[in-house]
C-alpha positions as CSV (number, residue, x, y, z in Angstrom):
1,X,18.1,-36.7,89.2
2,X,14.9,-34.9,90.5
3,X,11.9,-37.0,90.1
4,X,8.9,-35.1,89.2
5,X,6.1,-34.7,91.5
6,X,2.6,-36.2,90.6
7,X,-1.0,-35.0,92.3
8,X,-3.7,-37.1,92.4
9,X,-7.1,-34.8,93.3
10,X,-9.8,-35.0,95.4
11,X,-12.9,-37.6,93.7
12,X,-15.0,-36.3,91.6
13,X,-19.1,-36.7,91.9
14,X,-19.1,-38.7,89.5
15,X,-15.9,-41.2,90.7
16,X,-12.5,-41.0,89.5
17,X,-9.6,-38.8,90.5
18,X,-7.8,-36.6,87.9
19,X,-3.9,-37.0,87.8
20,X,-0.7,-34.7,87.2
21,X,2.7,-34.5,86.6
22,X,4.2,-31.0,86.9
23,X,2.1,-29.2,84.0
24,X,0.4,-32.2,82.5
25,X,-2.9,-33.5,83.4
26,X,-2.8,-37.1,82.5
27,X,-6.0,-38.3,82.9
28,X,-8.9,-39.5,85.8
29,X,-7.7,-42.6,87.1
30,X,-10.4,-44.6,88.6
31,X,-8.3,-47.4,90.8
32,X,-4.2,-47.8,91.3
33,X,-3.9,-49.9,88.2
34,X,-5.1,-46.8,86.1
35,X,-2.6,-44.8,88.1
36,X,0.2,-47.1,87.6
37,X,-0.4,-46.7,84.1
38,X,-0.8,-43.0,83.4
39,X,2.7,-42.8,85.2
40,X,4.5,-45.7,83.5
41,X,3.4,-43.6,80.2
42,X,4.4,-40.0,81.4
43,X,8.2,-42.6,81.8
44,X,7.9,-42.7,85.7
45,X,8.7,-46.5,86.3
46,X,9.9,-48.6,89.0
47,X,6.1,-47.7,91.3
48,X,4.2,-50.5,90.2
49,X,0.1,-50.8,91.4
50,X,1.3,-52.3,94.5
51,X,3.8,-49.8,95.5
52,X,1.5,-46.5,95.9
53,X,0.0,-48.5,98.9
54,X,2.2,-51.7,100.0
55,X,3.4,-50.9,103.7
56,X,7.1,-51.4,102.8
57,X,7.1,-48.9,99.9
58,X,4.5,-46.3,100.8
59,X,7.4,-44.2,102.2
60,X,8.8,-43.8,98.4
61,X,5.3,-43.5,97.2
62,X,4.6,-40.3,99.4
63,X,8.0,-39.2,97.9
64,X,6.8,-39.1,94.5
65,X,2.7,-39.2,95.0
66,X,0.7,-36.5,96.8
67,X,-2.7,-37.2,97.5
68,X,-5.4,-34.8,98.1
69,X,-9.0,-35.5,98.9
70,X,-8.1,-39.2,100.4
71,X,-5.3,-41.8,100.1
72,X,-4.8,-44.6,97.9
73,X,-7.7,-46.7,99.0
74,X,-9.9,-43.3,98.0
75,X,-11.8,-43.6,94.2
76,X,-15.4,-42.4,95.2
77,X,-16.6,-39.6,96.6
């Protein structure tokens, strides 16, 4: 089964990074833990907060997450 791809943009000015899946804008997340959950509700499960930046999982993570603008440690411009 093809998992769907999710973009999380570029910081805005004003902090926060808006997030997709395919079409869908979910939301601006403004840490991992908001990110967790905006996937967990579009049904993406099994990449809990940890996983989009624990060494051992990033691989699976870069899989499913693109990240523009800065990686997971990025929430500011």
């Amino acid at each position: 089964m093809a998992r769907r791809r999710v973009i999380v943009y570029p910081p805005t000015r004003t902090g926060g990074r808006r997030v997709r899946v395919e079409a869908c804008i979910l939301g601006t997340a403004y840490s991992l833990h908001d990110l967790s959950v905006f996937l967990c509700r579009a049904g993406i499960k099994g990449l809990a907060e940890v996983d989009a930046t624990a060494e051992d999982r990033i691989e699976d993570a870069r899989e499913l997450i693109e990240w523009r603008g800065g990686g997971p440690g990025v929430w500011e411009a």
